[in-house]
N, C-alpha and C positions, 0 to 999 in steps of 0.2 A: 549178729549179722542180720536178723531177720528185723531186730527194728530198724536197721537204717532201708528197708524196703519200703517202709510207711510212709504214710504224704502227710506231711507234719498239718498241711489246713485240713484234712481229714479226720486231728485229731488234739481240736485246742488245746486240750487238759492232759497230753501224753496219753500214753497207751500201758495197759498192763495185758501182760502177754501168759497164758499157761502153755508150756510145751513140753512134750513126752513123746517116746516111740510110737505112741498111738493114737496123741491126743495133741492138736492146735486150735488154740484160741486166743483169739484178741478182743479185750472191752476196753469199751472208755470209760473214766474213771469218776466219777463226777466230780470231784474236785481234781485241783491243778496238783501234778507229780512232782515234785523237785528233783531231781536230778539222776542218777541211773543205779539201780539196786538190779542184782542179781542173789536169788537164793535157791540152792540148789537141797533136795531135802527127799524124804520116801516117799510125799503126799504135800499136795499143793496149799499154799497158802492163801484161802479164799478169803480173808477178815476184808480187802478191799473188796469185794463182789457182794459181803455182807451190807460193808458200810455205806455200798449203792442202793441198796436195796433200802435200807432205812431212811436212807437221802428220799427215795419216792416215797415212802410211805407216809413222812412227815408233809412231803406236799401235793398231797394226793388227796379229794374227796370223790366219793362216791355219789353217784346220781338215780335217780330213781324218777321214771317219769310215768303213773297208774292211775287208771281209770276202771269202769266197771267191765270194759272188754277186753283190755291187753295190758303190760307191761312192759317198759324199755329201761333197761338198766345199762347204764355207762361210768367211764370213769374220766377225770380232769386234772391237769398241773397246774400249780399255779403260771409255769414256765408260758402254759400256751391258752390259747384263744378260743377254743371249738370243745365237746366233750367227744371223748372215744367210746364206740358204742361197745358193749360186752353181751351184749344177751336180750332176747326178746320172746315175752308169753304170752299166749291168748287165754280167754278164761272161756267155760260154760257155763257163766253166770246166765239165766234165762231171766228173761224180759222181768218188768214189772209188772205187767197188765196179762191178768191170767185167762186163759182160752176156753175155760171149761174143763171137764172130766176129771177133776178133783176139787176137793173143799178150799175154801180157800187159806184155811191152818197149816192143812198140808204143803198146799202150791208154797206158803212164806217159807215153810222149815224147810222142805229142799231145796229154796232159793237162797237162805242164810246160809247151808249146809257148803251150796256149791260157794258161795261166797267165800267162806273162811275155807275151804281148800285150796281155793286162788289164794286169797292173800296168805296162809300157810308156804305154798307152792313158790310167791317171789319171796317172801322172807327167808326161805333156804336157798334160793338161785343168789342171795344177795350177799349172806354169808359167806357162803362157799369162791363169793366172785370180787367181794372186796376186803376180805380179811383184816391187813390193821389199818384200814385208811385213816386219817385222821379227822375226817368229821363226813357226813353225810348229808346231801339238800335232796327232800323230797317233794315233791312236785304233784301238779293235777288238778282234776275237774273235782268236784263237790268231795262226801268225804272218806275216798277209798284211800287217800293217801296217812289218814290219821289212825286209820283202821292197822294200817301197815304198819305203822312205827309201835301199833299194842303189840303185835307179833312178833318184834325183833326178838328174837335170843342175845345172850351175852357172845362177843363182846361188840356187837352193834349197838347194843344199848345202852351201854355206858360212854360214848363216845357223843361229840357233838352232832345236834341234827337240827337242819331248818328245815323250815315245813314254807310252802309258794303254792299260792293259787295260781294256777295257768290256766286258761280258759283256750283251753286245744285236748285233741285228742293222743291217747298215750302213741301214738308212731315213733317208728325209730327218730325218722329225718328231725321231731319235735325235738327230740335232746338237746338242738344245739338252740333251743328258744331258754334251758337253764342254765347257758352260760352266764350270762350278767347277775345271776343269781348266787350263781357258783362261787363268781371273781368276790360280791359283797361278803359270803361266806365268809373264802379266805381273809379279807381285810379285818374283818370283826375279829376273826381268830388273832389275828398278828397284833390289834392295838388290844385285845384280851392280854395277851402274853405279856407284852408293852409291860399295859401297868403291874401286871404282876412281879416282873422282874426290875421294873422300877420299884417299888414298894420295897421289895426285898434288899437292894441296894439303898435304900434311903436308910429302912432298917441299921443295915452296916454303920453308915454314916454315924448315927445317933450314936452306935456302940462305941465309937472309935476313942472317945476321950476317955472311959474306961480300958483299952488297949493301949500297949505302948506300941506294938505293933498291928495296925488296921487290918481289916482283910480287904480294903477296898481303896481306888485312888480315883482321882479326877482331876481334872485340866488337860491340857494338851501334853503338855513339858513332861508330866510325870505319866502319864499314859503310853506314852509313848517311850518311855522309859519302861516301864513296866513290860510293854511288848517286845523291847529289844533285851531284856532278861527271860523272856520265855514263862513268865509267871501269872499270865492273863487267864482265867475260866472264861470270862464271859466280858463280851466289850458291848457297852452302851454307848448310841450313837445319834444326835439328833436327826430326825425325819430331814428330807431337801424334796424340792416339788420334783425333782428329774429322778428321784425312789436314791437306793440303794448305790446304785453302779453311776451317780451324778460326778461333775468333775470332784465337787468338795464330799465326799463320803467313799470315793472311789480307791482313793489311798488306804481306807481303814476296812473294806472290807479285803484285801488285798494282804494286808497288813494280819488280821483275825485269821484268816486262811492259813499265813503262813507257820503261824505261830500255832496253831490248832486250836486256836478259841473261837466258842462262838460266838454270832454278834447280832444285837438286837436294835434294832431299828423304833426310834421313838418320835412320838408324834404328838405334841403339844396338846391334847384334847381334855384333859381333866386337869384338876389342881397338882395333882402330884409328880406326871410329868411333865406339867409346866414349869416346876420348879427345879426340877431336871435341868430341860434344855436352857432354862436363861441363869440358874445360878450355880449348872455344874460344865456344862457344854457339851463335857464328852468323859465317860467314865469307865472304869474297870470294876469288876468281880475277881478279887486276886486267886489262886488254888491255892495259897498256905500265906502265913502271916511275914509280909514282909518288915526290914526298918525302912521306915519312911527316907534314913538318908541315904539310903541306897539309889532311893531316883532321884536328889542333886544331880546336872552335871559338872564335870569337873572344870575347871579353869583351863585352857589350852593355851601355851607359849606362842606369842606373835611372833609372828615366822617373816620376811621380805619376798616381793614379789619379784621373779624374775625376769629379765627384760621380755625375755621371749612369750612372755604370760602376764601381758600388761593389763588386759582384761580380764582375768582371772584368779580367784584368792592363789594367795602364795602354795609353791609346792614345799610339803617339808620335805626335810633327807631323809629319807627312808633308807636309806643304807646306815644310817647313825649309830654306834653301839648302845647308846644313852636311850634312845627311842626308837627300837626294835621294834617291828610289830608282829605280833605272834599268829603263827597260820592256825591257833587251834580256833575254838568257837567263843572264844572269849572278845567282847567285842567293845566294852567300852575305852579303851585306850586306844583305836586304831587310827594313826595319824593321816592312813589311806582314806580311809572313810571321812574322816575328820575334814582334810581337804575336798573332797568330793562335795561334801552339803555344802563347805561354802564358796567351793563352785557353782553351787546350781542354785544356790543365793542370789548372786551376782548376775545367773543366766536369765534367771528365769524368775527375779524379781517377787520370790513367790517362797517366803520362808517356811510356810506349813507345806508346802509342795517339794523344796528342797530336802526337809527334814525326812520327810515320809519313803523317799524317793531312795536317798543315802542307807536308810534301813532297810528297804529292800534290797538296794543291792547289796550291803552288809549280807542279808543274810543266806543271797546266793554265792558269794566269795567264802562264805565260812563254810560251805554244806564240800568236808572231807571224804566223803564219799562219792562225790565226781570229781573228774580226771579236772587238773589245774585251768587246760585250754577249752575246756565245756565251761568253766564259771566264766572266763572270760568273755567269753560269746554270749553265754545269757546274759552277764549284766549288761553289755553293751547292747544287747538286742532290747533289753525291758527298757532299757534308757532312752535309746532310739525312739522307740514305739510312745514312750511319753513326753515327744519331742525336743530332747536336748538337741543342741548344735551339733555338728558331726564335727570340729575342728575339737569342742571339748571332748566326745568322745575320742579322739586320734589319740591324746595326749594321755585321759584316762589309761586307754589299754596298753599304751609305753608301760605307765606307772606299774598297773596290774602286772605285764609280762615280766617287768624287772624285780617286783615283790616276787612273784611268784617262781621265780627264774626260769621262765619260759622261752624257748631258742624259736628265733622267729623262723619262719619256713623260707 
């Protein structure tokens, strides 16, 4: 009851709710929910509040912005635009130019002395304030900020770190002058990963003719095959100027989500992911050795198109004994689905778009653990939303309700 009180635009990604006699809370999830779990148990199930928490940390860098008289330390997403500030210290470093009433040996030592307790002082405020971030940019006027990276402790140290001359003073307000700093960071990081994880699938490749079974695929047809058996680790994607969430790369991080894989974005910038994106296009990292003719698809019986669906590929009988379709999650014979891509062939003139779309809603019609009239609704809601016709949808949720034998209201 308590989640139908939510405001669904208040919570893109669903809601995961903890409730007890004593205890109410609501987080957003950072990835998308599929459909409704309840688990009732002695002690709460945090593994999602876990796997938010490492969701920030992977795209998380730490900022550091130190000069000879203060420090500002903040933190950045890649998600956003500005750094968040976390913490700000002065020092009692004393001048350079010494006044008298000591030698001048002495005047240096207690000026090195107070120095390295400053920069002591932010290398533990830093620690304590960024814990696993995943790489750190440091920042500043001449060289207190190099000074500061000698002092990190483990595990700042081993982590990545850029070092930026800024020619300003450490102030809070300055933090947001290491943005553009920050954002190059993250980029390096990602085309770093890039090739790594290209390498390592080219790797695969070469292995493959010694396998009779690969642990890797590529093309579209067999990718996409692969994702609708639930067998993907890792999906590899050529870069598009519009990033990530572009119309054509749109369907496959969508697709990676749902499947639990994750997916790597590649960017044409060295020889080897060059060869990537023009001689593979679009690839998988399988979790365990598949047969390659497991991602054939199958031939499907030409079916006639009914008057009433003169625009539209033919409906099969879904009521046939001969070609049943089964409500468990086994998905490659399903004549529902089958019809549906090559409706949205037809609609939307747009075969990687039809294919991608059909899978999706494949895999919200199989998820048996929401109620029959909730898969209805999402698939025609995700459909909707990536502009099918609402006359194909009508006909669609006929079909669904009559699969499904759902009693209209």
């Amino acid at each position: 009851m308590l989640s139908r009180t939510l405001a669904g635009e208040d919570f893109p990604n669903g809601a995961v709710i903890f409730c007890s006699n004593e205890l109410l809370e609501v987080m957003h999830p950072p990835q998308s929910v599929h459909g409704q779990t309840v688990l009732c148990d002695e002690c709460f199930d945090t593994s999602m509040v876990q796997e938010a928490l490492r969701v920030h940390r992977e795209l998380t860098d730490g900022v550091v912005l130190i000069d000879g008289k203060e420090a500002a330390l903040g933190t950045m997403l890649r998600s956003e635009s500005a750094v968040s500030k976390l913490a700000h210290l002065s020092s009692n470093i004393a001048s350079r130019t010494r006044r008298g009433g000591q030698s001048a040996a002495r005047y240096i030592r207690n000026r090195d002395a107070e120095e390295m307790a400053f920069l002591r002082k932010v290398a533990e405020a830093a620690r304590e304030a960024f814990g696993e971030v995943r790489g750190l940019v440091v920042g500043g006027r001449g060289d207190m900020k190099r000074k500061l990276i000698a002092e990190f402790a483990h595990p700042l140290r081993g982590i990545r770190t850029s070092v930026v001359d800024l020619h300003c003073y450490a102030e809070v307000q300055n933090l947001q002058k290491m943005t553009p700093y920050v954002s190059q960071a993250f980029e390096a990081d990602l085309h770093q990963r890039a090739e790594l994880e290209v390498g390592h699938f080219l790797e695969l490749v070469a292995q493959t003719e010694s396998h009779a079974t690969p642990l890797v695929c590529y093309g579209e047809a067999e990718t996409l095959a692969a994702l609708r058996m639930d067998v993907v680790d890792q999906l590899l994607v050529p870069s598009d100027s519009g990033g990530l969430f572009s119309s054509s790369n749109y369907m496959w991080v969508q697709l990676a989500e749902a499947s639990g894989a994750s997916l790597v974005e590649v960017d044409p910038r060295s020889q080897a992911t060059l060869q990537f994106c023009r001689g593979f296009g679009v690839g998988a990292r399988l979790r365990y050795q598949v047969d390659p003719a497991l991602f054939e698809k199958p031939d499907s019986e030409d079916v006639s198109v009914p008057a009433d669906l003169q625009k539209l590929p033919a409906v099969p009988n879904l009521d046939s004994d001969s070609e049943s379709i089964s409500t468990s999650t086994s998905r490659t014979d399903n004549l529902l689905i089958k019809w549906l891509q090559d409706a949205l062939k037809e609609a939307m003139q747009d075969t990687y778009a039809a294919e991608s779309l059909a899978l999706c809603a494949d895999l919200v019609l199989s998820d048996e653990s929401t109620p029959a009239e909730e898969r209805l609704e999402g698939t025609v809601d995700m459909l909707r939303a990536e502009g099918v016709p609402e006359d194909m949808l009508l006909v669609l949720a006929c079909h669904i309700a009559d699969h499904f034998s759902i009693e209209s209201a």
